[in-house]
N, C-alpha and C positions, 0 to 999 in steps of 0.2 A: 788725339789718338784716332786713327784710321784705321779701323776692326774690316775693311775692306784692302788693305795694300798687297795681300793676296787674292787674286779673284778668279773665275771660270768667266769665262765670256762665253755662248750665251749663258746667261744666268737661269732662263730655259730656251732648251733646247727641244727639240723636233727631230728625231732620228728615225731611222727604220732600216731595217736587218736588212744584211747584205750589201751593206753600199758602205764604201771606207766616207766618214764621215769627221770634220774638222770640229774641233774647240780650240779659245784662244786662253794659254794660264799666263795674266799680266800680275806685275808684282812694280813696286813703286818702294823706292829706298829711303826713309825717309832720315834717316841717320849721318850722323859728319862723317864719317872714315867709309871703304868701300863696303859692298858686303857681297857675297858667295851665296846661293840660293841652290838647292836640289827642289826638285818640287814634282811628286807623282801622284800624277791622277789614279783617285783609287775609286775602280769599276767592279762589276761581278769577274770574278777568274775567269770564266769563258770567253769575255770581251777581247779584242786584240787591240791593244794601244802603243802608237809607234811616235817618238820615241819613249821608252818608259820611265822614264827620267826627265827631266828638262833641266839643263845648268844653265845658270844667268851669274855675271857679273855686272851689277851696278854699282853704279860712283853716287858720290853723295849726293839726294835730292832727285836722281833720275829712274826713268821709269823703261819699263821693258815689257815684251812680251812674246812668247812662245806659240806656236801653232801644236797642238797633239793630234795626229790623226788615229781613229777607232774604227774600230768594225767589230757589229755584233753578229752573230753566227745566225743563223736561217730557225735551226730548232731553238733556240734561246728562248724559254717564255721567261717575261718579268711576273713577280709576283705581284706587285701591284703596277693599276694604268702607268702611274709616278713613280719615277724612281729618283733617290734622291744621290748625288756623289758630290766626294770629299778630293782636297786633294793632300797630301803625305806633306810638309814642309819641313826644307834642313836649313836652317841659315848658320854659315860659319863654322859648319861641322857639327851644329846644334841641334838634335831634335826637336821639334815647335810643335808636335802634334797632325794631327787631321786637325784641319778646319777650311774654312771658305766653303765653295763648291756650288754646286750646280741643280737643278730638278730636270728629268728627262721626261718626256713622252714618249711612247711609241707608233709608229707609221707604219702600215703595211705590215705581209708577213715574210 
């Protein structure tokens, strides 16, 4: 079992307000028949994350990955230094929870 086959790349990150800024959400199929994957990154509401969604189609054994680009807003304060984000997973039309995800810091203001 791979408690990682969803994952956030960077697993930390170094961001700072006002600059559209990338993450990668990979995902690794490890199952015989294909599988269907949604997968949203879940940030504070204020954030802008494009696209909100990621759809993957993998085949059996194969691996994938999506780019999300974000932008946090200039007045944004984080409540803590770290912050930590989840990402939303569907497989198959399934809800699977929040899990995987990422810790942020922040840069600049």
């Amino acid at each position: 079992m791979d408690p990682s086959w969803v994952s956030v790349y960077a697993y930390q990150a170094l961001l700072a307000k006002r600059r559209r800024q990338s993450l990668q959400l990979r995902a690794r199929n490890y199952e015989s028949s294909p599988m269907k994957l949604e997968i949203a990154l879940v940030t504070p509401p204020e954030w802008r994350v494009e696209p909100d969604i990621v759809k993957l189609e993998r085949a059996p054994g194969a691996s994938a990955k999506a780019t999300v680009n974000g932008t946090i807003p200039r007045g944004w304060a984080s409540p803590e230094p770290r912050l930590p984000l989840a990402a939303d997973v569907v497989r198959d039309g399934k809800y699977l929870g929040q899990f995987t995800g990422a810790v942020v810091e922040f840069t600049g203001a």
